[in-house]
C-alpha positions in Angstrom: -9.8 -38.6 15.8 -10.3 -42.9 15.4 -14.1 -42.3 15.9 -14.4 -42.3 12.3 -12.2 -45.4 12.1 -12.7 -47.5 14.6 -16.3 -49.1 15.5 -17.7 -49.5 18.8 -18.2 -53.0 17.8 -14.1 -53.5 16.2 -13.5 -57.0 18.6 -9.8 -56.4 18.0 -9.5 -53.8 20.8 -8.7 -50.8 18.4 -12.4 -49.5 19.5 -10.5 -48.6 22.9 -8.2 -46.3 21.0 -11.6 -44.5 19.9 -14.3 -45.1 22.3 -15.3 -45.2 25.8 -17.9 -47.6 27.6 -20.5 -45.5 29.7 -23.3 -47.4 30.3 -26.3 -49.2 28.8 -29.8 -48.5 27.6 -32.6 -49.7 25.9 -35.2 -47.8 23.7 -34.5 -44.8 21.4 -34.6 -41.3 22.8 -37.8 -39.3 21.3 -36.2 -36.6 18.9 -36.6 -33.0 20.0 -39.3 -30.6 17.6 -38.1 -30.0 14.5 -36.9 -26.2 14.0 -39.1 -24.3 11.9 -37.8 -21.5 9.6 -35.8 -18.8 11.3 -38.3 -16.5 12.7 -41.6 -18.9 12.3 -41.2 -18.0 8.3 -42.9 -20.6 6.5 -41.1 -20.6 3.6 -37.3 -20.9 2.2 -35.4 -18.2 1.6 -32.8 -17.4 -2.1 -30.5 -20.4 -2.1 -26.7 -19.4 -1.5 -25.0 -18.2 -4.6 -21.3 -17.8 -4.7 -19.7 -14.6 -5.3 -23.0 -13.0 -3.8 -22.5 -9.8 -1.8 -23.8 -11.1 1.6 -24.3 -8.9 4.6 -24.0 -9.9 8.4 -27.8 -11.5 9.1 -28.2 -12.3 5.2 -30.4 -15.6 5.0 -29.7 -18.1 2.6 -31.1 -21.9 2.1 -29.1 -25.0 1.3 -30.5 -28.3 0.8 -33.8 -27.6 2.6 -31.6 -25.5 5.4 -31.5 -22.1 6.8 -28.1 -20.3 7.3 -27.4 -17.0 8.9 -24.7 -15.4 7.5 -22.5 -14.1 10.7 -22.3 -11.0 12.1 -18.3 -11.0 12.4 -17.0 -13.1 9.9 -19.7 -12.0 7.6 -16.7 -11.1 4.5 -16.4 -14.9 4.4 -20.0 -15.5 3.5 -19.7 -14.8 -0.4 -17.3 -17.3 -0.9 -17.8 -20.4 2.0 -20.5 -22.6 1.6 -23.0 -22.9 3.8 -22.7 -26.3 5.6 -19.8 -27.2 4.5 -16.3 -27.1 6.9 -14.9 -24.0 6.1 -18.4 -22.5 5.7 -19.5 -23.2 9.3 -17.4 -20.1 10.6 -19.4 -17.8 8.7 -22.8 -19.0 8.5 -25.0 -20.4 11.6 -27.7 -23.2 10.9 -30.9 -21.6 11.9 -33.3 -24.9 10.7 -34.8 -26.2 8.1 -37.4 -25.2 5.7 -40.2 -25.5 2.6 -41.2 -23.8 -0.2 -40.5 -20.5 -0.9 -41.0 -16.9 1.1 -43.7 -14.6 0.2 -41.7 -12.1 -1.6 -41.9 -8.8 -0.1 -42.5 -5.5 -2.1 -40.5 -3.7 -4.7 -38.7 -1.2 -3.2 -39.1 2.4 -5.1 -37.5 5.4 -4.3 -39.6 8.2 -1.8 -42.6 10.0 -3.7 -41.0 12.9 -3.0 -37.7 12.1 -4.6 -36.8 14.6 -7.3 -35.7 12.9 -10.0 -33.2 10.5 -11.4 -29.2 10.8 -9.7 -26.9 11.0 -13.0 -27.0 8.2 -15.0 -23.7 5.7 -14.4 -20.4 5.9 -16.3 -17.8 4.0 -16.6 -15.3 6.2 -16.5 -15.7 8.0 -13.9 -15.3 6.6 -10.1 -17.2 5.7 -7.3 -17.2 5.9 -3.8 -19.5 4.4 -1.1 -23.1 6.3 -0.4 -22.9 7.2 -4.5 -26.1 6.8 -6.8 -26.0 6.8 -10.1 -29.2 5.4 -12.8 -29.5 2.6 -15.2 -32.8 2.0 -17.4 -34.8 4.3 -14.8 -33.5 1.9 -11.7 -31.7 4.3 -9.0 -28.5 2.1 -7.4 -26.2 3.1 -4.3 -22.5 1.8 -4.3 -22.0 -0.1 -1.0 -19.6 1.3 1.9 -16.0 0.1 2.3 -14.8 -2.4 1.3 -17.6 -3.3 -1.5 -17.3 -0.2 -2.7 -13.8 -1.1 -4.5 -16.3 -2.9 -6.8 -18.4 0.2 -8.3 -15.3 1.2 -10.3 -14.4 -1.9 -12.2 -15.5 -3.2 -15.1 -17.7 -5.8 -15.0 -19.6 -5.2 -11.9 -21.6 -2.5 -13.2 -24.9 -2.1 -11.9 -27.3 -4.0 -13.0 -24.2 -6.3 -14.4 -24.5 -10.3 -13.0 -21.6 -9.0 -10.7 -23.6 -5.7 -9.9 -24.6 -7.2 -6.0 -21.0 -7.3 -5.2 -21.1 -3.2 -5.2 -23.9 -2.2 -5.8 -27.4 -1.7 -3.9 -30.9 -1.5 -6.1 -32.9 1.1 -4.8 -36.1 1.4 -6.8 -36.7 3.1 -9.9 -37.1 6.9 -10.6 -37.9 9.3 -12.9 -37.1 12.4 -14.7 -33.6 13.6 -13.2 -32.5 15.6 -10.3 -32.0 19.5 -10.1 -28.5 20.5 -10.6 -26.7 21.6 -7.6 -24.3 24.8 -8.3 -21.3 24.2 -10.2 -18.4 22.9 -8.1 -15.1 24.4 -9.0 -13.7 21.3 -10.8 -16.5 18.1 -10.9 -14.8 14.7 -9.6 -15.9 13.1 -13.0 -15.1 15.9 -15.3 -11.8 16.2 -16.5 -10.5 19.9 -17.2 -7.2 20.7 -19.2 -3.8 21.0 -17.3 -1.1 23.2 -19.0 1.3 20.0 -19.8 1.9 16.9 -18.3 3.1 15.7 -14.9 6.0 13.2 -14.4 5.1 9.7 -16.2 3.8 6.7 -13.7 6.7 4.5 -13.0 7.5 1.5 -11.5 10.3 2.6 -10.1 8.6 4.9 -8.4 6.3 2.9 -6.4 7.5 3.9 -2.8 7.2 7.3 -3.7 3.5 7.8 -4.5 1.3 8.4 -1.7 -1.8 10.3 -1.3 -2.6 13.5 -3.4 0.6 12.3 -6.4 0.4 13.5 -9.6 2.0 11.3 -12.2 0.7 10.8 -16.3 -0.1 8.2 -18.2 -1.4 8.3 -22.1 -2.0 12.1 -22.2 -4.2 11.7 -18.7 -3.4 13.2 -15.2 -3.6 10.6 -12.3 -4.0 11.4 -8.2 -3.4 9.4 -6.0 -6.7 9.0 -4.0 -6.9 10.6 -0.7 -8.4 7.3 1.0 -6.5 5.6 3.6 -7.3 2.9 2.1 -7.0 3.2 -1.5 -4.1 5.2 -1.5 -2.1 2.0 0.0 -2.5 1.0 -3.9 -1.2 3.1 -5.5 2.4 1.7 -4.2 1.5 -1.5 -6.1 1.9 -2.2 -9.4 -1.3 -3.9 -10.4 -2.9 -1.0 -9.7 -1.1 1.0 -12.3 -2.9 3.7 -14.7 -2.4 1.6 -17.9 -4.0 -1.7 -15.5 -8.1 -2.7 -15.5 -8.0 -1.8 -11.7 -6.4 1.7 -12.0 -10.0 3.4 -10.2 -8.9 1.7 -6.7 -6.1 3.3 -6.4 -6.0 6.9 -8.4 -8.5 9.6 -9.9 -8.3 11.1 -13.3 -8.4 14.6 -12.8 -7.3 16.0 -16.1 -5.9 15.6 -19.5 -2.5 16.9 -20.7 -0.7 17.6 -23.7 3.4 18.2 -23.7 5.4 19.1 -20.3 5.5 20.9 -17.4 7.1 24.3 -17.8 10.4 23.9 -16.1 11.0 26.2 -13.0 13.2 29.7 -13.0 17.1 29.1 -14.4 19.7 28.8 -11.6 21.5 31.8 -10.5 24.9 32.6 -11.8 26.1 33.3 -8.4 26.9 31.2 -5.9 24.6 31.6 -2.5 25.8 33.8 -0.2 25.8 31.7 3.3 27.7 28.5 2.7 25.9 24.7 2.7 25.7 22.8 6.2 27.3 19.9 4.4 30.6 19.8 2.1 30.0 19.1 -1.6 31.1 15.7 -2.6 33.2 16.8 -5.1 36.0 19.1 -4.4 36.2 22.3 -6.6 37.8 22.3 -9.9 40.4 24.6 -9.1 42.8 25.6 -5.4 42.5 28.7 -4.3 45.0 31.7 -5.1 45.4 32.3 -1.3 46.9 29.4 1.3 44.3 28.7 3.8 45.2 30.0 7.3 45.3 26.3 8.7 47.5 24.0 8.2 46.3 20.7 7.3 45.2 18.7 9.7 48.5 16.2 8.7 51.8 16.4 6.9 52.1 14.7 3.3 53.8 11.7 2.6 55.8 13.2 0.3 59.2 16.0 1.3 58.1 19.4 -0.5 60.7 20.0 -3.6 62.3 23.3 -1.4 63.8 23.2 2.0 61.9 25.8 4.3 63.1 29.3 4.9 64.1 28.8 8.9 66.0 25.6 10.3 63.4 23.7 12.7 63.1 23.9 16.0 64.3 20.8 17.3 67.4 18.5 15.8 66.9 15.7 14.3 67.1 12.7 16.1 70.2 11.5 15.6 73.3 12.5 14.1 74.6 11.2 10.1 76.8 7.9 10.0 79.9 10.0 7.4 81.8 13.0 9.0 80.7 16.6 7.0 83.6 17.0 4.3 84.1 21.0 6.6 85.2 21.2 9.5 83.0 23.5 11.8 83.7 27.1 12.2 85.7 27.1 14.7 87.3 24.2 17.3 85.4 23.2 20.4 86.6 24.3 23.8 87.2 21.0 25.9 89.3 18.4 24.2 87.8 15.2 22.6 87.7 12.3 24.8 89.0 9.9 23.1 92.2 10.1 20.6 91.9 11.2 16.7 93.4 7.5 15.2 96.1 9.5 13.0 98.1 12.8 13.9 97.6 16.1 12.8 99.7 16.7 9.7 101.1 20.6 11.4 102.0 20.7 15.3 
């Protein structure tokens, strides 16, 4: 780290701290051959553009210089310069170059293609391996994750974004017989009998693939993508948000509610609920149960039961009663009343 600080030639001593004496020589070292343009091409290829939908094994020029974009960290290579620090992960110095590459030629459909794909919309959503047309050019929405790009706005093709999502794939002509009719078109919205619950942010957690919420008098899915349907628990990805087609498909327009489901009955269920109700009922029953509670109140009842209990209490009252007992014990007291009795 002091190589860049410290000179071999510093007399203070600091170019210890950086630099270690091997040897000496004399003379320069011939340079090694120059390297020609990857694969003996004599000419440069398109210099790097940021933003640029590169693919692993992309070619770009720099400065004169050839980069390969890598075959790992290739989703880097839109966005790190070639040559520079951060860049040098993604892209590989192949060597350096002049002038420009014979460009190679167009690239046109098969002559036995059939016709133009349907022409692109904008409303309707994409998915990798799609072709749509624009102005007679046929275009291919990339495979995951570029294809989260055919759906936005702004990166249609032919669009200065279109690259990022988008593949051109020659030009064409006429269109395409129709296939038969599927039962309900991905891009064709149909009429559902009301609408579902509104989109909500409170909500997020619950939406997960194949949901149904409405927004704006439109029906919303959840896409079925294990990918995109991570978005729809997000709120930038919401129906009323620019990047709603990553995460949903409109399936269908609404007007009013759902019809509500069958009336509860007025009878209670027959077979009681595994849990207890939170609440206890509004009123005790007209019968006592045939269990005692499982404790005694803290409060005496108002009445003194019918039968004396079982056992005594536990000890006996601190005043004598104000009647004698019925009638006098057999075995004499042991210990002397304190006055006499009034009769012998």
């Amino acid at each position: 780290n002091w190589c860049g600080t410290y000179s071999p030639e510093d007399e203070t001593g600091a170019a210890a701290a950086a630099w270690t004496v091997v040897g000496s020589c004399s003379g320069v070292i011939p340079p090694t051959k120059a390297p020609s343009g990857a694969g003996g091409n004599p000419g440069c290829p398109k210099a790097w553009v940021s933003g640029t939908a590169y693919e692993a094994l992309d070619q770009v020029q720099v400065d004169g210089m050839i980069y390969e974009c890598d075959e790992i960290y290739y989703g880097h290579c839109p966005y790190r310069e070639p040559g520079t620090v951060p860049g040098d992960e993604s892209w590989t110095k192949k060597g350096k170059c002049e002038g420009t590459l014979a460009p190679t030629t167009a690239p046109s459909v098969p002559l036995d293609a059939p016709g133009c794909p349907a022409a692109f919309s904008a409303s309707a959503t994409y998915e990798g391996g799609d072709s749509v047309e624009v102005g007679g050019v046929v275009y291919e929405c990339k495979a995951w994750p570029y294809s989260a790009f055919c759906s936005l706005t702004n990166f249609e093709p032919g669009s200065d974004n279109s690259d990022l999502g988008w593949i051109k794939k020659g030009g064409c002509d006429g269109t395409i017989a129709p296939t038969s009719s599927p039962t309900k078109p991905p891009a064709e919205l149909y009429y559902d009998t009301g609408c579902h619950h509104p989109w909500l942010a409170s909500d997020l957690d619950t939406y997960v693939p194949g949901t149904r919420v409405s927004y704006n008098n439109y029906v919303f899915e959840c896409k079925s993508d294990i990918h995109y349907s991570k978005f729809c628990k997000q709120a930038a990805y919401s129906p009323s948000g620019i990047y709603w087609s990553l995460a949903w498909n409109k399936i269908a327009w609404c007007e009013g509610t759902m019809a509500p489901t069958s009336t509860p009955s007025a009878e209670p269920s027959l077979t009681p609920s595994a849990e207890p109700s939170l609440k206890p009922s509004a009123s005790p029953s007209d019968e006592p149960s045939l269990k005692p509670s499982a404790s005694p109140s803290d409060e005496p009842s108002l009445k003194p039961s019918a039968e004396p209990s079982l056992k005594p209490s536990a000890a006996p009252s601190d005043e004598p009663s104000l009647k004698p007992s019925a009638a006098p014990s057999d075995e004499p007291s042991l210990k002397p009343s304190a006055e006499p009795s009034l009769e012998p």
